[in-house]
C-alpha positions as CSV (number, residue, x, y, z in Angstrom):
1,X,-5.4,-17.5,-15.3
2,X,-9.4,-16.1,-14.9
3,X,-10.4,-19.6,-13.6
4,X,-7.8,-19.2,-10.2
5,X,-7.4,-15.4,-10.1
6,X,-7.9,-14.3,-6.1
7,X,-9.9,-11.4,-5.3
8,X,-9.4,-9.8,-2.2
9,X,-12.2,-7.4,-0.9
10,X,-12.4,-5.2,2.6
11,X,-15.6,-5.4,4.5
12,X,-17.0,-4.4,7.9
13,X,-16.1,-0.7,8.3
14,X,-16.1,1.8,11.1
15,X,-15.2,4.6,12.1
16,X,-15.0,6.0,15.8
17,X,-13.1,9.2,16.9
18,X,-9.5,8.8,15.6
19,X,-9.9,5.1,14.3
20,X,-10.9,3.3,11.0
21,X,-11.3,-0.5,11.1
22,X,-12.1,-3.1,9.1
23,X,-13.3,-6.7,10.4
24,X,-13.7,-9.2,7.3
25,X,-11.1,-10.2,4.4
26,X,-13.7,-12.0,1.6
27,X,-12.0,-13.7,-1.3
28,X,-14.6,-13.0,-4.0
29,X,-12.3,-14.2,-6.9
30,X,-12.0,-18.0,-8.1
31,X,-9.0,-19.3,-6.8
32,X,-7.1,-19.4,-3.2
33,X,-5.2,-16.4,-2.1
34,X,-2.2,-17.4,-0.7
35,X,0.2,-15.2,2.4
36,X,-2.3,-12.2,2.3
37,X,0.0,-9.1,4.0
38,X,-1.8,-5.8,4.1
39,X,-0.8,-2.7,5.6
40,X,-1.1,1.3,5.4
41,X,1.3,3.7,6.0
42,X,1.7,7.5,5.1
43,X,4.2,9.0,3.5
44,X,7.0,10.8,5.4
45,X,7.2,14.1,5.3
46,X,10.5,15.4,6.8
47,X,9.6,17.7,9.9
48,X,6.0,16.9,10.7
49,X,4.5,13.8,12.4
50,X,2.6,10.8,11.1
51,X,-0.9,11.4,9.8
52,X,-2.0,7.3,9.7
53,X,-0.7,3.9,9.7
54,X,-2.2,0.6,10.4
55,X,-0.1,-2.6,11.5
56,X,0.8,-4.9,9.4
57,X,-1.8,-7.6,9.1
58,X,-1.3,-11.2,7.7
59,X,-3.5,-14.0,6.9
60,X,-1.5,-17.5,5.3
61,X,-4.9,-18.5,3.3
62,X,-8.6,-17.3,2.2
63,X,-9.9,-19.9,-0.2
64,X,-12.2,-19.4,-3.0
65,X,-15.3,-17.4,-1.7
66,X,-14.3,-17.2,1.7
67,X,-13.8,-14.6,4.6
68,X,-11.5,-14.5,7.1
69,X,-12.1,-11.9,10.5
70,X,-9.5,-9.8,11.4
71,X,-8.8,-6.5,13.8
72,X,-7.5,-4.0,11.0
73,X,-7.4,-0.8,12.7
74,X,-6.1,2.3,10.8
75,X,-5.3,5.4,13.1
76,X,-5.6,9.0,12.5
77,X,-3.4,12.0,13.8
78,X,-5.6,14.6,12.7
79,X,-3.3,17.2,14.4
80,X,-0.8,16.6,12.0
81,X,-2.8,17.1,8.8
82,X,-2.9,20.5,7.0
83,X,-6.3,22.4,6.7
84,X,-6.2,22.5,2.0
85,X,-9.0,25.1,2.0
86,X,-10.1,27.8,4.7
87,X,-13.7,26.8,5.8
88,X,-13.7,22.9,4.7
89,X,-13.4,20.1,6.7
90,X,-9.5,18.8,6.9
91,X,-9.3,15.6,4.7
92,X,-6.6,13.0,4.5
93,X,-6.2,10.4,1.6
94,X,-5.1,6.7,2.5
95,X,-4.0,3.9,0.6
96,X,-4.2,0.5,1.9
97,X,-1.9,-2.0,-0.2
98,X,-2.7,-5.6,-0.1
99,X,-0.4,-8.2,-1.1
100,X,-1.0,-11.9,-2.0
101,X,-0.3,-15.1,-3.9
102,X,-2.3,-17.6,-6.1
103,X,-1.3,-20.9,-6.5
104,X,-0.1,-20.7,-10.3
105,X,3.0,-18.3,-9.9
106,X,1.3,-14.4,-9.7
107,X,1.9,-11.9,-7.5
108,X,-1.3,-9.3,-6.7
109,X,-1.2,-6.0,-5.3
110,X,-4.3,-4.6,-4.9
111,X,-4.6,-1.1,-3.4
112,X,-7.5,0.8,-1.9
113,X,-7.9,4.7,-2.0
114,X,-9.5,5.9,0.8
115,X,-10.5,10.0,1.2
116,X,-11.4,9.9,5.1
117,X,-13.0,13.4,6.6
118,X,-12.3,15.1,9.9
119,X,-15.8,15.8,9.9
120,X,-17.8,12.3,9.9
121,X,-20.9,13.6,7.6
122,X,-18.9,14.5,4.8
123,X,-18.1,12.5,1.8
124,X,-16.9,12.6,-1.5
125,X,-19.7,12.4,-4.5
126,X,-19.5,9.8,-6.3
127,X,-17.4,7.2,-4.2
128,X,-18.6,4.5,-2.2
129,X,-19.3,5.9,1.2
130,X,-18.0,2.7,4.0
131,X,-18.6,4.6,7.0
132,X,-18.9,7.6,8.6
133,X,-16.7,10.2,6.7
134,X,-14.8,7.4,5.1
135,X,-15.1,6.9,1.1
136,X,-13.6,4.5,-1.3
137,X,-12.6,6.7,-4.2
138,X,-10.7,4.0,-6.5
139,X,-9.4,0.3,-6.0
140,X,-7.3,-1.1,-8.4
141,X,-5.3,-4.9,-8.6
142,X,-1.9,-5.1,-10.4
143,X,-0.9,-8.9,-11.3
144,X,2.9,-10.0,-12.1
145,X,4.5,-13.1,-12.6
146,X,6.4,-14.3,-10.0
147,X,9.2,-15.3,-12.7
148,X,9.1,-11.7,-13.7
149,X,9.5,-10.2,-10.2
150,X,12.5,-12.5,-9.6
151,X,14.1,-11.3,-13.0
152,X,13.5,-7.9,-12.5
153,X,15.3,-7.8,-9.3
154,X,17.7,-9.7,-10.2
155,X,18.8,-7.0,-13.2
156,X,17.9,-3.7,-11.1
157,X,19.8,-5.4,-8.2
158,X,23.1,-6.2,-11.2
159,X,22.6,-2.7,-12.6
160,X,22.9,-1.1,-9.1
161,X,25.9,-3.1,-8.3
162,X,27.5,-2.4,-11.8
163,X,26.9,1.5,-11.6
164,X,28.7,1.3,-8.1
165,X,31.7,0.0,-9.6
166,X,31.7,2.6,-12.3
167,X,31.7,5.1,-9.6
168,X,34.3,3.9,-8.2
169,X,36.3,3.5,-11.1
170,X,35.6,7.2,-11.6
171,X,36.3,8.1,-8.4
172,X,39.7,5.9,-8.6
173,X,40.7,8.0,-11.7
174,X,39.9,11.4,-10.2
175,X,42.4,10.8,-7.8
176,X,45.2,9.4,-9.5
177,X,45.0,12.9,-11.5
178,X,44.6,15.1,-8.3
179,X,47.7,13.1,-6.9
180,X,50.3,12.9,-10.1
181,X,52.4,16.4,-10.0
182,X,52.2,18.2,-13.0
């Protein structure tokens, strides 16, 4: 699997008022990566406004140690993060998820962890500093069979369907005993 694994890797970062973007997708690894879908998008949280996202970007193929050029843009709404400490710059962490397919059958997710600062000269020690107030802090790939994915779903998908008829069985029951007269 080593001799066609894809390797997808972010390059050309900046950073200007309320934007991140990126410019170049390089396929470092040995093989093709096949329908590359990336995207980043914060969590909800009920009651306050979005903090980030970036739109969806595809790209059908990068072959083996090659770059595509793209306009990833990631933007911030620092209004709607929460000061963590009195006296430090406001901070927001990001993850960017990148999808993609070899050509034997895998599935890779690879995810970047951003920490991005409200004030552009700070950083976090340690972590690879991509532009102004912008640090890597961890990347990581997860790889899955494609085979497995399928199965998977299938079962979670049987399991969900399965517990919903219980319920209702349940629920069928309850009522026959609410309705007979004692």
């Amino acid at each position: 699997m080593e001799g066609v694994r894809p390797e997808i890797v972010l390059d050309g970062w900046s950073r200007a008022d309320e934007k991140i973007t990126f410019t170049k997708v390089r396929n470092t690894g040995r093989g093709s990566a096949l329908h590359v879908n990336m995207n980043a998008i914060a969590p909800r949280i009920p009651g306050e406004g979005p903090r980030y996202m970036m739109a969806t970007k595809s790209i059908v193929s990068i072959a083996s140690k090659e770059s595509a050029d793209i306009d990833a843009e990631i933007v911030l709404w620092w209004k709607n993060v929460q000061a963590r400490l009195e006296g430090v710059s406001k901070w927001l962490p990001i993850e960017i998820k990148i999808l993609f397919w070899d050509t034997v059958g895998f599935r890779h997710e690879t995810s970047y962890q951003l920490a991005v600062f409200e004030d552009p000269g700070q950083q976090i020690v340690n972590a690879s500093l991509v532009a102004p107030g912008v640090s890597i802090t961890t990347r990581s790939t997860k790889i899955r069979a494609v085979w497995w994915l399928k199965l998977s779903s299938r079962f979670h998908r049987a399991l969900n369907t399965s517990t919903v008829s219980v319920k209702r069985r349940i629920d069928a029951i309850r009522e026959k005993r609410t309705q007979r007269p004692d």
